[in-house]
N, C-alpha and C positions, 0 to 999 in steps of 0.2 A: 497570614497566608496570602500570596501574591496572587490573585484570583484574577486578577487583568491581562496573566497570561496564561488562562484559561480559557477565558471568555471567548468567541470566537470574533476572528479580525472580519469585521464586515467595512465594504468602500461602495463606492458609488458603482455602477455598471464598468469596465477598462472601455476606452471608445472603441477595442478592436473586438471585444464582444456584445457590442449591443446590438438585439433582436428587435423586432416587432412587438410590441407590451400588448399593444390591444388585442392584436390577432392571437399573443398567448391565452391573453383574459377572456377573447372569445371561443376557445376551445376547451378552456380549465373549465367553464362555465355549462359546458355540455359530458365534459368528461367526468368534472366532478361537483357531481347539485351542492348548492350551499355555499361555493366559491363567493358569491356577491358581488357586487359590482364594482369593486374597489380592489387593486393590486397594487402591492409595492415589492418592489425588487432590489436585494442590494448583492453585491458578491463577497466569497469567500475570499480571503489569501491563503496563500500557504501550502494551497495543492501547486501542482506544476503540469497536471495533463488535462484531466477532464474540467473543463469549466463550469465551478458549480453555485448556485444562486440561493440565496431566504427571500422565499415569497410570502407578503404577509397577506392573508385575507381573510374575509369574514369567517371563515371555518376554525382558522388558525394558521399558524405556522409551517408551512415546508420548506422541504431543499429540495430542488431543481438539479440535475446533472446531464449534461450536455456533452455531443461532440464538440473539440475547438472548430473556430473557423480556419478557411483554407483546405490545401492540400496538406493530409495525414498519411502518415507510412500505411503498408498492406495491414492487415488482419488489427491493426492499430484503436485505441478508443472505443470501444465495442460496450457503449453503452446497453444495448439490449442484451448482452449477457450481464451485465453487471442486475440489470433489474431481475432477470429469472432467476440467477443463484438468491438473489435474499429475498423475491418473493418464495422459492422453495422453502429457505432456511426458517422465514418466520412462521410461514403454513406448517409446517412438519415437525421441526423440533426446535428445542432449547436454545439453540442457539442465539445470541445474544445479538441481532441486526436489527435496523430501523426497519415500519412493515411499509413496503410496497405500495404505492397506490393505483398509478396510474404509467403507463407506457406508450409514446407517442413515435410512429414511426418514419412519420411523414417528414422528408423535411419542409415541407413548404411552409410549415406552421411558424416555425422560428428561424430555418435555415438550413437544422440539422438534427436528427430523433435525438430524443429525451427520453428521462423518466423525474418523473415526481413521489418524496417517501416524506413521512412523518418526518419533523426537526425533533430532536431529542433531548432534552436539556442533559447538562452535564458538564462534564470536565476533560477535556483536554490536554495530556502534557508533553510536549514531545519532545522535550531529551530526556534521556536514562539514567542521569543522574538525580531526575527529579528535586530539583531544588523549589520548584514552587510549591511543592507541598513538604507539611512538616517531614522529621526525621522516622518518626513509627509510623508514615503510613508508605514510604517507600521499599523494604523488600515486600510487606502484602500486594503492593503494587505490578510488580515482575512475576511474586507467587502468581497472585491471580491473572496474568496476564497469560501464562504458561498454564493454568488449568481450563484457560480459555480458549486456549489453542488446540490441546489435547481431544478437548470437547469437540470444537471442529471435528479434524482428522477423526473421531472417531461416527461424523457420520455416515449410515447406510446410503452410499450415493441412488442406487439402486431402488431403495425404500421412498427415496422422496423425489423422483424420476429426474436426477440428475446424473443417468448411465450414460448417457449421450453428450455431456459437458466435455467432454474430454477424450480424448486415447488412456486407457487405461495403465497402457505400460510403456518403457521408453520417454519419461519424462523428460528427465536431465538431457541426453541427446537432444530432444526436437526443442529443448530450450537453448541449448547452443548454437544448435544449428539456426533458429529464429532470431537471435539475436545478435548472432555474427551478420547475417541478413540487413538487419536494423540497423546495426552499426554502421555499417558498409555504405547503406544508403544514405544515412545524416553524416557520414564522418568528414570533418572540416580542416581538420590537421592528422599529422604524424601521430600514432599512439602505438611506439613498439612495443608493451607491455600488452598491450590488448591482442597484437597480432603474435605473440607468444602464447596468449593464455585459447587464442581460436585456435591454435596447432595444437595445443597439450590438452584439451576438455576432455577432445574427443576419444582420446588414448587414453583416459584415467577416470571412465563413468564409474560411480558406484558400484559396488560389486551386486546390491540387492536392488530390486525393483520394489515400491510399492505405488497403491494407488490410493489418494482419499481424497478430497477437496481443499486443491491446494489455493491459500489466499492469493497469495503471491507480493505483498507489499505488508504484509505482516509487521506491526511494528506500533511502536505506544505512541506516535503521532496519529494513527489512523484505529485506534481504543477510545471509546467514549464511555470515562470513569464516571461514576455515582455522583452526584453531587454532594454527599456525604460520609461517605466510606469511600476504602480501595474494593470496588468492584468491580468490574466489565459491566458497561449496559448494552452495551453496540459496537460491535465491529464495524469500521467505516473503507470505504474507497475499496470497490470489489472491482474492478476494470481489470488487472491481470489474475484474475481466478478461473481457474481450470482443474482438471483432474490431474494432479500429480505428484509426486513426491511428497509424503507430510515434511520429510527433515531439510528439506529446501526454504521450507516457512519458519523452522527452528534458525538456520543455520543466516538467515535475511536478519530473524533478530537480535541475534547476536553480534551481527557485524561490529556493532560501536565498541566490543570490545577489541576490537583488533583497528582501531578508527583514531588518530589523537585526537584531545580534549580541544586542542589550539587550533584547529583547522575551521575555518568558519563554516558553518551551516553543515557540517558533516557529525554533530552529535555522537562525537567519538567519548570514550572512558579511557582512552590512554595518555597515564599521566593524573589519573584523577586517583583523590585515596579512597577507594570503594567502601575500606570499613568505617570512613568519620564519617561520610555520607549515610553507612548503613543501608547502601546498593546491595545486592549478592552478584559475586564474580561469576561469569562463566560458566563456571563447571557448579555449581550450586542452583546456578538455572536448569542447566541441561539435566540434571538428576531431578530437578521438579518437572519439568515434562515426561523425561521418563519413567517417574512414577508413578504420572498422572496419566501416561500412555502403555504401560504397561510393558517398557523396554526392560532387557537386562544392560543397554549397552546400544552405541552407536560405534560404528565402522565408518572408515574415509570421513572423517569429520574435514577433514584441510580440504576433499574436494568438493565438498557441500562450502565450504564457505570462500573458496575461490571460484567457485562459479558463481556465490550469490556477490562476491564483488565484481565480477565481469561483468553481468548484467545486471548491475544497477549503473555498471559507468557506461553501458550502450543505453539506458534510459535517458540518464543525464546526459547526454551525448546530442539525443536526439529532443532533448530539452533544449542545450545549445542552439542546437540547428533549426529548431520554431522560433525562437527567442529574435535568430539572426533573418528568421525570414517574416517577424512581426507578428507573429502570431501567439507567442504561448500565453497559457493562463494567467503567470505569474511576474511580474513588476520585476522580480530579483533571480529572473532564470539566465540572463546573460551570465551570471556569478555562480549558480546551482552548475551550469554547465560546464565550466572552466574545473570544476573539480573530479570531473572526469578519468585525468589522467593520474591522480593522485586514488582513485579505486584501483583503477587496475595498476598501478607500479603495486601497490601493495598485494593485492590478489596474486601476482607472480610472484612474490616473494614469496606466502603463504603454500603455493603450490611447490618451488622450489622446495622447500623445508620439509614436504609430505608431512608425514605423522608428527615429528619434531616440532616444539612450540606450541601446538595447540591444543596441548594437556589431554590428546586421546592417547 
C-alpha cells in the first residue's frame, strides 16, 4: 500500500503566509489551557483556498484554518462559518467532522480570524480511482463515501440550529448568480464556454427545490478515511457549506466521471477501465446514494452537473487570479487555475446534450 500519498503533505510556513507565532502562542495559551509553552507550525499543501496549518503542542496536535492574506473576493473565505457548521455537526449528530475547539475573530492576532479543530489521523486519497489503496477496498470506498453524504443531507438543520445557515430555497439560482459574480471579478482571459453556460443556468434550474446542508466541495480529497478500513472518519474543508441542494453535492462528486484521466491535476475517470480498477461507474454511485437517501430517482441530472462544472471553473478561476496577484494558498495554483477553461468547455457540452449522455 502506497501510504506516502496518504500521509499529509506538511512544508515549512509559504513566506506569503507567515503570521506572528508568538502572538498565536499567546492567545492558544488563554484560549486553550494546556497549550504550553512550545508551538510548532508547519502547512498543509493541497488545498487552494483557506490556508491551513498542524500546530504541535503540549496538548497535541491541531489544524489551524485561516483566511488567505490579501485582498479576497465578497462573501469569499468565510472561515467562521466553516467553524459553526462542524461545531453543530460534532455537538448534535453522527456526522462524521473533526470537533471544533476554538474560534478566533480578531484579526489582529495573526492577521486574519481563524479557527482551531482536532488533527485526526487517517487517510487521504484524492483521486477516484483510488490506486493507493488495494483493489477490495476501493468500491467500499465510493459505498461508504455516498452513505456518508446521505447521512449529511439527511440532517434536521433546524434541530441542530443551523436554520439560519442559509436560504432555504432557490439554491441553484443564487449559486449562479454568486458565481458568475466571482468569476467576473477574477476573470483574466476570454472564457466563452463560461459566458454560454452564465446565459443558459439561469433558464434550465432544476425543476425541484430542496433544502439540506449542502457541503459544497464534496469530494474524496476532502474524506478522511480510517486508517484501517474504507470508512469515513471526517469530513474535511467546510468553507463553501451552506443550505442547499443535497444533489449539487452528489452531482460535484461525480464530476471526474465526465473529467479525462490525462488531464493534470483534474482527477478525471475518463478513459480509465473502471472494472479492472473495481471503481463503480456513475450510475452505481448514484443508486447508492439513492438508496441511502431514500430517492426513487433523480431529474436534470446534466443541469446538476453543468453547474457543478461551471462553478468549480469560477473557483479555479479565482485560484488563477490569487495565484497571479501572489497570494494563494498553493505552490501549484498558477497550473490548478489554467484548467479552468477545460471545466467549463465541457460543462457546455454536458448542458448542450441535456438528458443525452448522462445515463438519466
Amino acid at each position: 500500500m502506497k501510504l506516502k500519498t496518504m500521509e499529509p503533505n506538511l512544508v515549512p510556513v509559504l513566506d506569503a503566509h507567515r503570521f506572528d507565532e508568538v502572538r498565536l502562542l499567546d492567545w492558544l495559551q488563554q484560549a486553550m489551557p494546556g497549550t504550553g509553552n512550545e508551538l510548532g507550525i508547519k502547512q498543509f499543501q493541497g488545498g487552494q483556498s483557506n490556508p491551513t496549518f498542524m500546530l504541535e503542542t503540549a496538548a497535541g496536535r491541531y489544524v489551524l484554518r485561516k483566511k488567505p492574506p490579501g485582498k479576497t473576493l465578497p462573501s469569499a473565505h468565510m472561515v467562521e462559518r466553516e467553524y459553526r457548521v462542524i461545531r453543530a455537526l460534532s455537538q448534535h449528530t453522527e456526522v462524521p467532522v473533526p470537533t471544533a475547539r476554538v474560534l478566533c475573530e480578531d484579526s489582529a492576532v495573526i492577521g486574519t480570524p481563524f479557527y482551531v479543530m482536532d488533527f485526526m489521523p487517517g487517510r487521504v486519497v484524492s483521486h477516484p480511482a483510488l490506486t493507493a489503496l488495494g483493489p477490495e477496498e476501493r468500491r467500499p470506498v465510493h459505498h461508504a463515501a455516498m452513505d456518508t453524504l446521505a447521512q449529511l443531507h439527511s440532517v434536521d438543520v433546524n434541530a441542530v440550529g443551523l436554520a439560519d445557515f442559509g436560504r432555504p430555497e432557490g439554491y441553484v439560482a443564487r449559486q449562479v448568480a454568486r458565481w458568475s459574480k466571482q468569476y467576473q471579478a477574477s476573470q483574466t482571459d476570454e472564457m466563452p464556454a463560461m459566458d454560454k453556460l452564465m446565459a443558459w443556468l439561469p433558464d434550465h434550474l432544476p425543476a425541484s427545490d430542496e433544502c439540506a446542508i449542502a457541503h459544497g466541495d464534496y469530494r474524496l480529497g476532502n474524506l478522511m478515511l480510517a486508517p484501517d478500513k474504507p470508512e469515513v472518519v471526517a469530513i474535511l474543508d467546510w468553507e463553501l457549506s451552506t443550505l442547499g441542494h443535497p444533489l449539487a453535492d452528489l452531482a460535484y462528486y461525480c464530476l471526474p466521471y465526465h473529467l479525462p484521466a490525462g488531464l493534470e491535476g483534474s482527477r478525471g475517470l475518463v478513459g480509465e477501465n473502471l472494472d479492472e480498477l473495481g471503481v463503480p461507474g456513475e450510475q452505481e454511485v448514484i443508486q447508492r446514494y439513492c438508496e441511502q437517501s431514500g430517492r426513487a430517482g433523480i431529474a436534470d441530472w446534466h443541469v446538476f452537473l453543468a453547474f457543478s462544472l461551471f462553478r468549480l471553473a469560477a473557483i479555479l478561476q479565482g485560484v488563477y487570479a490569487r495565484a497571479l496577484a501572489g497570494n494563494a494558498a498553493n505552490a501549484d495554483a498558477l497550473e490548478v487555475g489554467k484548467r479552468a477553461h477545460v471545466l467549463a468547455d465541457i460543462g457546455w457540452q454536458i448542458a448542450q446534450r441535456g438528458r443525452k449522455g448522462t445515463g438519466q
